[in-house]
C-alpha positions as CSV (number, residue, x, y, z in Angstrom):
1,X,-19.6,5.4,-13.4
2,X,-16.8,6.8,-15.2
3,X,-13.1,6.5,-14.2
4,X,-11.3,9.3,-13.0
5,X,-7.9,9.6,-15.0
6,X,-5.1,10.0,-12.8
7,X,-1.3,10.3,-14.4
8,X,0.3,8.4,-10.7
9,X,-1.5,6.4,-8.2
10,X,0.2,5.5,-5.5
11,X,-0.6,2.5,-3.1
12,X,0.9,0.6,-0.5
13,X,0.5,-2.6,2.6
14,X,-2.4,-3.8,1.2
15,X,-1.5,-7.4,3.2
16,X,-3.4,-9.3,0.4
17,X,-3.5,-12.7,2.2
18,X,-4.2,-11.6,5.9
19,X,-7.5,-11.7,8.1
20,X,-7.2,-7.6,7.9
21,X,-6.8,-6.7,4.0
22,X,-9.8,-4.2,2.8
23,X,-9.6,-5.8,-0.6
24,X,-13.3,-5.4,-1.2
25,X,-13.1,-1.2,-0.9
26,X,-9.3,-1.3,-2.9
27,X,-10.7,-3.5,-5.8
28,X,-13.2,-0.5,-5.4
29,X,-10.9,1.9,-5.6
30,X,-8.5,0.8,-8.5
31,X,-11.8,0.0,-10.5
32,X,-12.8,3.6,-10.4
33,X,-9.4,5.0,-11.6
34,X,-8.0,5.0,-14.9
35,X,-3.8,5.7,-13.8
36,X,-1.4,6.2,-16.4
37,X,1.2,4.8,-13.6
38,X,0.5,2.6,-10.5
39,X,2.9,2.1,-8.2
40,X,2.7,-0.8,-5.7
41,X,4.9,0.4,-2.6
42,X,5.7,-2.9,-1.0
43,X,3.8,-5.7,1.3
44,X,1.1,-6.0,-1.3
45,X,0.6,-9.4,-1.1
46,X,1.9,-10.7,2.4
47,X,4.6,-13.5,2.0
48,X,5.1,-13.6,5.9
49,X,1.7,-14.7,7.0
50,X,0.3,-16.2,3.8
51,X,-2.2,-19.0,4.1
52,X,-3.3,-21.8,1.7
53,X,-6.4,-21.6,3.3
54,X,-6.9,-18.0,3.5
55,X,-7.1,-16.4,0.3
56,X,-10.5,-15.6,-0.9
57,X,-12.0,-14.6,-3.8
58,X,-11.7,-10.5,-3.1
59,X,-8.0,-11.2,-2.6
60,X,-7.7,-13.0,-6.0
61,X,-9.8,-10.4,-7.9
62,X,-7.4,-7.2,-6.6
63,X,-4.7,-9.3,-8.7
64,X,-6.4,-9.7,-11.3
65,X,-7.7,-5.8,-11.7
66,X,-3.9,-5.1,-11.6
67,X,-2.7,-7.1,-14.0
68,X,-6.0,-5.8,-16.1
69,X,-4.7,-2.5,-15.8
70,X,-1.0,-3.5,-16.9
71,X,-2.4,-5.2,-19.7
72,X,-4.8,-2.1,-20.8
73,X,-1.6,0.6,-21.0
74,X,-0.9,1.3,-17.2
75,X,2.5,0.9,-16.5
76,X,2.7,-1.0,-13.2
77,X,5.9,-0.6,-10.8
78,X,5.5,-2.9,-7.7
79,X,8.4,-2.5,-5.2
80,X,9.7,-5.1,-2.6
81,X,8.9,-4.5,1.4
82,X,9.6,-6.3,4.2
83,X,6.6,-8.7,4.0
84,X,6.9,-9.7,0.4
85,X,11.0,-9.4,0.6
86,X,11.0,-13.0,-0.9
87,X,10.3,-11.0,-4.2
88,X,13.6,-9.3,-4.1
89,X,15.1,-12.3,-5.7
90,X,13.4,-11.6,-9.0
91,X,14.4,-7.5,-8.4
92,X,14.9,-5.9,-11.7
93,X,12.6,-8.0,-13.8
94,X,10.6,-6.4,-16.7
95,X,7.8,-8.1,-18.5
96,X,5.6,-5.5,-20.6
97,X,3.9,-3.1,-18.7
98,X,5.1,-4.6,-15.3
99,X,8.3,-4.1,-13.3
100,X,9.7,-5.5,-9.9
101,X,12.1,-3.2,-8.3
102,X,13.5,-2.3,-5.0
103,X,13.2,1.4,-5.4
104,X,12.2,4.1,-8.2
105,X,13.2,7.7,-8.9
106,X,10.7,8.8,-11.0
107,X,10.7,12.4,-13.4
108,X,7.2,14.0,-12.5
109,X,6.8,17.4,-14.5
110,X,10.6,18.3,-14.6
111,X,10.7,17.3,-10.2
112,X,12.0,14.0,-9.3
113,X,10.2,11.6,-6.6
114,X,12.2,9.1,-4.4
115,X,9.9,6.2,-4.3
116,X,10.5,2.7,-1.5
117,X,8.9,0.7,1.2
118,X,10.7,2.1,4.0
119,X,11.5,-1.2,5.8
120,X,15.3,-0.2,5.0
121,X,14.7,2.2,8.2
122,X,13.3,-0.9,10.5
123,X,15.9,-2.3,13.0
124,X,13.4,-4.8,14.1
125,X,13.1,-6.3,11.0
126,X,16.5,-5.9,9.6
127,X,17.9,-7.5,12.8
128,X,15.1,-9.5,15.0
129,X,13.1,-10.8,11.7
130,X,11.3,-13.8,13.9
131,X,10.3,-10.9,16.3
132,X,8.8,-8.6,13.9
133,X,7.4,-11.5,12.0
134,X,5.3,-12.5,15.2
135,X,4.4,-9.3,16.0
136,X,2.9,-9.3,12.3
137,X,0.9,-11.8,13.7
138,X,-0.1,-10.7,16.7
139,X,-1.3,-7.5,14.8
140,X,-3.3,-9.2,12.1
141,X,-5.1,-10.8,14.7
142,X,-5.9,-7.1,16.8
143,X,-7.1,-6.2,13.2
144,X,-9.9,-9.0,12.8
145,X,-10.8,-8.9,16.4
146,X,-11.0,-5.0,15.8
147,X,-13.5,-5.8,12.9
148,X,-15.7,-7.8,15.0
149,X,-15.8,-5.0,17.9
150,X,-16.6,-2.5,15.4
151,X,-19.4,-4.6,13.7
152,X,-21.3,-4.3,17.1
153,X,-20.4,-0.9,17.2
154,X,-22.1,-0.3,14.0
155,X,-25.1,-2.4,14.8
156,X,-26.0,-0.4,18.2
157,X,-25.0,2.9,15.9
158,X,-21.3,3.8,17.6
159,X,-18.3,5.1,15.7
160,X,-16.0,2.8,15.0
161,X,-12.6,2.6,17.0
162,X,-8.8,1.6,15.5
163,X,-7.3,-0.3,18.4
164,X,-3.8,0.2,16.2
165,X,-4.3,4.0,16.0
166,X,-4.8,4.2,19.7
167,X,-2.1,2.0,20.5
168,X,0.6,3.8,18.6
169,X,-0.8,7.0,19.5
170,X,-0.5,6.0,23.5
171,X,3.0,4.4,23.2
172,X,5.5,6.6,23.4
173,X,8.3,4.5,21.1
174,X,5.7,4.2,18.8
175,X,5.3,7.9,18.8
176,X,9.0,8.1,18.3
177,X,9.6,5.5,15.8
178,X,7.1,7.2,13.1
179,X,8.8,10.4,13.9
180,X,12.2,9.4,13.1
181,X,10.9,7.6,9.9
182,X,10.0,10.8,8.4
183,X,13.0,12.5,9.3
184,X,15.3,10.0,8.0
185,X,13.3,9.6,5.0
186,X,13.3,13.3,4.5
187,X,17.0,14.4,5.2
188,X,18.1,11.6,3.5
189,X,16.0,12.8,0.0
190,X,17.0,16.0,0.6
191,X,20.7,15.3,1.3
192,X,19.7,13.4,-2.5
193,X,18.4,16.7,-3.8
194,X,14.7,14.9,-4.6
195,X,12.1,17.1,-4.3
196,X,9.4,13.8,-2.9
197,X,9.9,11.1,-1.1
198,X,7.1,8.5,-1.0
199,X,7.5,5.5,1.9
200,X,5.2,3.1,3.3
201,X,5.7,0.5,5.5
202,X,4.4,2.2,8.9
203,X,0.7,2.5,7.8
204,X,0.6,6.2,8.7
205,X,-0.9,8.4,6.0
206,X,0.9,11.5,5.7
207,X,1.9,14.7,3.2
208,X,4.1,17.3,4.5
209,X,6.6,19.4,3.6
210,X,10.1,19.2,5.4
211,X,12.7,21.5,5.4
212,X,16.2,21.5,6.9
213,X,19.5,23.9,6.1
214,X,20.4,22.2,3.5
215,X,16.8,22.4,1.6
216,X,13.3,20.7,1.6
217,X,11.6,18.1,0.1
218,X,7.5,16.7,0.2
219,X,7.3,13.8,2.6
220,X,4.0,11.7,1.6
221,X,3.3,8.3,2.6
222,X,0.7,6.3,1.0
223,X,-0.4,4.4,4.4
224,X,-2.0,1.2,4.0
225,X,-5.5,-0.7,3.3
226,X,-6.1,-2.5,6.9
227,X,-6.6,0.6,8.8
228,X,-6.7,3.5,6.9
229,X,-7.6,3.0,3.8
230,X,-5.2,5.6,1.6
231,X,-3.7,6.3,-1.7
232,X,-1.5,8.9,-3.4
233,X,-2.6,10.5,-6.9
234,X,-0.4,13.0,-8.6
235,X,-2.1,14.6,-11.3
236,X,-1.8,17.9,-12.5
237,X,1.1,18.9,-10.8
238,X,-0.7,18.6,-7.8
239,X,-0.5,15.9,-5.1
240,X,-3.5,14.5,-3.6
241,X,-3.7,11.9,-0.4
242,X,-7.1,9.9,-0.9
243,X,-9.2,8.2,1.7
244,X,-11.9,5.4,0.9
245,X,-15.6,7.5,1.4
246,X,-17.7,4.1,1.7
247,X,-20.6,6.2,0.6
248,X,-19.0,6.9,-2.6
249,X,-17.5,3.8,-3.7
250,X,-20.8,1.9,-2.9
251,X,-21.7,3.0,-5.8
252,X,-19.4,1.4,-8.0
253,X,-20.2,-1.2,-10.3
254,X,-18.6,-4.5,-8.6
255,X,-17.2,-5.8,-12.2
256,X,-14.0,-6.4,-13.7
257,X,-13.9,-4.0,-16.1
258,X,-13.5,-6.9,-19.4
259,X,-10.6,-9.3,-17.7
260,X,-12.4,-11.9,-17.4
261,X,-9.7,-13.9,-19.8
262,X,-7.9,-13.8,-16.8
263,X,-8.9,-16.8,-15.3
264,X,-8.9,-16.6,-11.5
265,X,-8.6,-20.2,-11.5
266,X,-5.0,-19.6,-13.2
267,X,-3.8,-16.9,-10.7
268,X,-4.7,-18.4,-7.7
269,X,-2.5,-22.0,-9.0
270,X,0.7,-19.3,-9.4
271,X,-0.2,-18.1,-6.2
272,X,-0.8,-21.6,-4.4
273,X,1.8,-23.6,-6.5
274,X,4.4,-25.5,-4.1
């Protein structure tokens, strides 16, 4: 199948290292896409809850399609979020094709986009770190036992069902908290005079337009791959918000697309080392 060429992909909380990372459909997804940029917005791989003993082969080969890619022409910008913030010591650091950064500002067809996490905006993590580190936890563990329900669901020929969505549609703070992310986010960038802002962080897929007295800017948030399953592409001049379509991707080649010098062996002693 031939790769689509996109000029900006956009992707974000992919929790590489936890029982609820889709790496399987995003390897699928960056396989079929040729980007000339691919921005990684934060909690790729997940410092907090990483496990020696839990991070397989799917995991490993995400890393290594990335790192294909930088070495192939894309230009790679991952930025630090709260659940790989270990990273930020390195912030700043170039090597080729790949940068580590906090945020971006990027020039896209004479408009500048306002790209980070998001985590800035998070009182429970800025403040109560242990608490939002075991709710982390707590919600890794809805995710699998989620997946299991929705296997049986599947099986008997039922819809599945996002015990996440349905919790943060039902609570009320929840409700709030999302809200007042994107209206931060937003008058803040426009206060900035940036005509996008791009967040992650609170795994809710979103592009909208927001406008205030003192302007507007395009709110767009990449959302994540453990529920939703999202990226951003900008190409054209045109912004798109893309969802994994299983039926599509099956079809897919499941290869690495000529990396194999990267030896997975070699990635995963970086990633294991002491």
């Amino acid at each position: 199948m031939k790769k689509r060429k996109v000029e900006l992909v956009v992707i974000s909380d992919t929790h590489l290292g936890t029982y609820g990372s889709h790496a399987k459909e995003l390897f699928k997804y960056l396989n079929s896409i040729s980007p000339d940029t691919l921005v990684l917005n934060g909690d790729i791989i997940d410092i907090w809850q990483f496990r020696k003993s839990y991070f397989p082969k799917s995991h490993l080969k995400v890393i290594q399609k990335i790192i294909g890619l930088a070495s192939k022409g894309t230009k790679v910008y991952y930025i630090t979020g709260n659940h790989d913030e270990m990273l930020r010591k390195f912030s700043d650091m170039d090597m080729g094709n790949f940068s580590l950064v906090d945020k971006l500002v990027l020039e896209l067809d004479d408009k500048k986009a306002w790209i980070f996490h998001g985590d800035v905006f998070d009182a429970s993590v800025n403040h109560a770190k242990w608490i939002a580190k075991l709710g982390g936890l707590g919600y890794d563990y809805l995710i699998l036992s989620n997946r299991f329900v929705n296997w049986c669901l599947n099986k008997i020929g039922k819809e599945p069902y996002s015990f996440s969505k349905k919790i943060k549609a039902s609570v009320k703070k929840a409700v709030k908290h999302i809200s007042d992310f994107e209206e931060t986010a937003a008058e803040l960038a426009i206060e900035s005079k940036y005509d996008y802002v791009i967040c992650g962080h609170i795994h809710e897929p979103k592009m909208i337009e927001k406008i205030n007295k003192n302007g507007s800017t395009l709110y767009l948030n990449s959302g994540d791959w453990v529920e939703n399953l999202t990226a951003l592409e900008y190409h054209k001049k045109k912004w798109k918000l893309m969802r994994y379509d299983k039926s599509y991707y099956n079809g897919i080649i499941d290869e690495t697309d000529g990396e194999e010098a990267l030896n997975h062996k070699l990635i995963a002693s970086i990633l294991f080392s002491k």
